[in-house]
C-alpha angles and dihedrals in degrees: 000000000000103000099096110151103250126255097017118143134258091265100053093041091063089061105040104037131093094029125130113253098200123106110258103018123117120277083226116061091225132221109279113194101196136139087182154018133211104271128252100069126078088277127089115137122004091223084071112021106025143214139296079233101052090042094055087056087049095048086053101054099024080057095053100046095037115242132064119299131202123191140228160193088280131308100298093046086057086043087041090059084051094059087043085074105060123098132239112286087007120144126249119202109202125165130260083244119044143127106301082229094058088045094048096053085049094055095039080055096043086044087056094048097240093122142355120243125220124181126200123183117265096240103044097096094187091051090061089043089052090049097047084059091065109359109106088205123042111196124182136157118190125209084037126226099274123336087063103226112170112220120224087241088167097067097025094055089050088053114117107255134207112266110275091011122151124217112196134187131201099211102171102102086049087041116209088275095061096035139011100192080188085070096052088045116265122144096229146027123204123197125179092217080196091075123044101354100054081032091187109083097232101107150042122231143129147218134221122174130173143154099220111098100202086045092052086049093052092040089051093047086051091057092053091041095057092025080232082156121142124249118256099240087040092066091039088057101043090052088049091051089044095063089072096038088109093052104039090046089050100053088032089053102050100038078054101068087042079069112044090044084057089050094057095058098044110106097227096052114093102189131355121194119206122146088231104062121093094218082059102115084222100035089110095059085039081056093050100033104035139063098206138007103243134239094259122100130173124192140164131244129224108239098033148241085341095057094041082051092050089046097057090054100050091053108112095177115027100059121237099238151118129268126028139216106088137119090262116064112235124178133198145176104252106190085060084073116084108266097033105098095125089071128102102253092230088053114132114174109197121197105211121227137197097282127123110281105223085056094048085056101043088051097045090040093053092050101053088049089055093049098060 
């Protein structure tokens, strides 16, 4: 799985990664359900030395964000191996706006004494400066989970750091085809495979990918130490889904920005936050630092919790439902999850799938009238 024709794009990369080369094997690397191997080959148990299956889904992705990938149980399993590097009384910079999972590891840590959290706003670029000069971990997800802020990852990435310090980036709502954080300099890359990668909602998996070679051991003996390793048809799947990432990106992304320049205009929404909008306080640094908005929008209701709850119920077509990045579109009303009292109450945050896009707005747009 290594003979990939040199300097062809992403897109094309998706497709063509992780396949056997030899004659005779199948164009598919296919699941392979096994604890152990016959010994004598690299291969003895698959805790410690992996599958075919898991290592075509870390070609794929090692391949897109530019460094080597290893897999695991789901996202926070992958962010989970990252923690596990820190010291005893380090300092973890998070942002004001994160994944409520990611915030709540940092908090159960700080609560046990094994490290000290700071948070510094997404957008406040010298405050990450400032923290990369004494924060042991670095983390940062642009664009953030769900107020959508866009990181200067680009200065911040080039910002002196502490000695042994680790910069990570949660890159899954960007994707590797939007944004490599390894090419702006950070020492880690973090994709939930669950999300835009497996892209059907019908698995858990996550991504780590690094450049740094004593970074990619530890990370691998966290994951036996903690048997944090994927399924098997979990990988299978999540390959499979990665071969349309591109396309499906590409049709969930621009129908995307239809939408939330619909939203603006309509009388009983009060904000909307998408990278792409103008209007967006960081769409200048989206426009520097991305290659593409993104297929997430979050936006607030008139009349409260009660009416963005109304609205979810009254949708016939987007699906009132968690997590995001699949081909349907769901929507939900985040503050109303534990950890996310910083949120507007009325706040939905809607992932945008690969529906037509007039029916996506005559459904959402029915549902926020009746709402009313």
């Amino acid at each position: 799985m290594k003979n990939e024709p040199a300097g062809i794009k992403p897109e094309s990369w998706l497709v063509s990664a992780g396949r056997a080369p030899e004659p005779g094997a199948p164009l598919n690397v296919p699941l392979v359900p096994a604890s152990n191997f016959i010994l004598g080959s690299k291969r003895a148990y698959s805790r410690d030395d992996g599958t075919p299956t898991w290592e075509a889904l870390e070609e794929v992705v090692g391949g897109l964000e530019g460094g080597k990938a290893l897999a695991f149980a789901s996202g926070m399993a992958a962010i989970a191996a990252v923690f596990d590097q820190l010291a005893a009384g380090t300092v973890v910079a998070l942002p004001d706006d994160c994944y409520q999972g990611v915030a709540g590891l940092a908090a159960a840590g700080a609560e046990k004494g094994r490290w000290s959290v700071q948070r510094v706003a997404v957008d406040d670029t010298e405050g990450w400066i400032r923290a990369c000069g004494v924060a042991d971990l670095i983390w940062l997800e642009s664009p953030s989970n769900p107020l959508l802020t866009v990181a200067d990852l680009e200065a911040i990435c080039a910002a002196p750091r502490k000695p042994g310090a680790i910069l990570a980036v949660d890159n899954t709502f960007a994707t590797p085809l939007n944004q490599q954080p390894l090419q702006f300099g950070a020492t880690v890359s973090l994709q939930s495979a669950t999300k835009f990668i497996g892209g059907h909602s019908d698995l858990l998996a996550g991504v780590a990918t690094t450049k740094d070679e004593a970074l990619w051991q530890a990370l691998k003996k966290s994951r036996e130490l903690t048997g944090a390793t994927p399924g098997t048809l979990e990988a299978f799947l999540a390959v499979r889904g990665a071969r349309t990432l591109a396309i499906r990106l590409e049709r969930a992304q621009s129908t995307a920005l239809k939408l939330a320049e619909r939203l603006e205009k309509h009388q009983l929404v009060t904000c909307v936050r998408y990278p792409g909008l103008t209007s967006h306080p960081t769409h200048e640094t989206a426009k520097r630092v991305l290659k593409g908005f993104g297929a997430i929008i979050s936006f607030d209701l008139k009349g409260g919790a009660e009416s963005a709850d109304r609205a979810c119920r009254n949708l016939k077509l987007i699906r009132h439902a968690t997590s995001l990045g699949a081909v349907e579109s769901t929507i939900e009303r985040r503050a109303a999850i534990p950890g996310q009292g910083h949120l507007p109450p009325s706040l939905l945050r809607m992932s945008v799938g690969i529906e037509d896009a007039d029916d996506l707005w005559n459904d959402l747009n029915a549902a926020i009238n009746s709402a009313e």
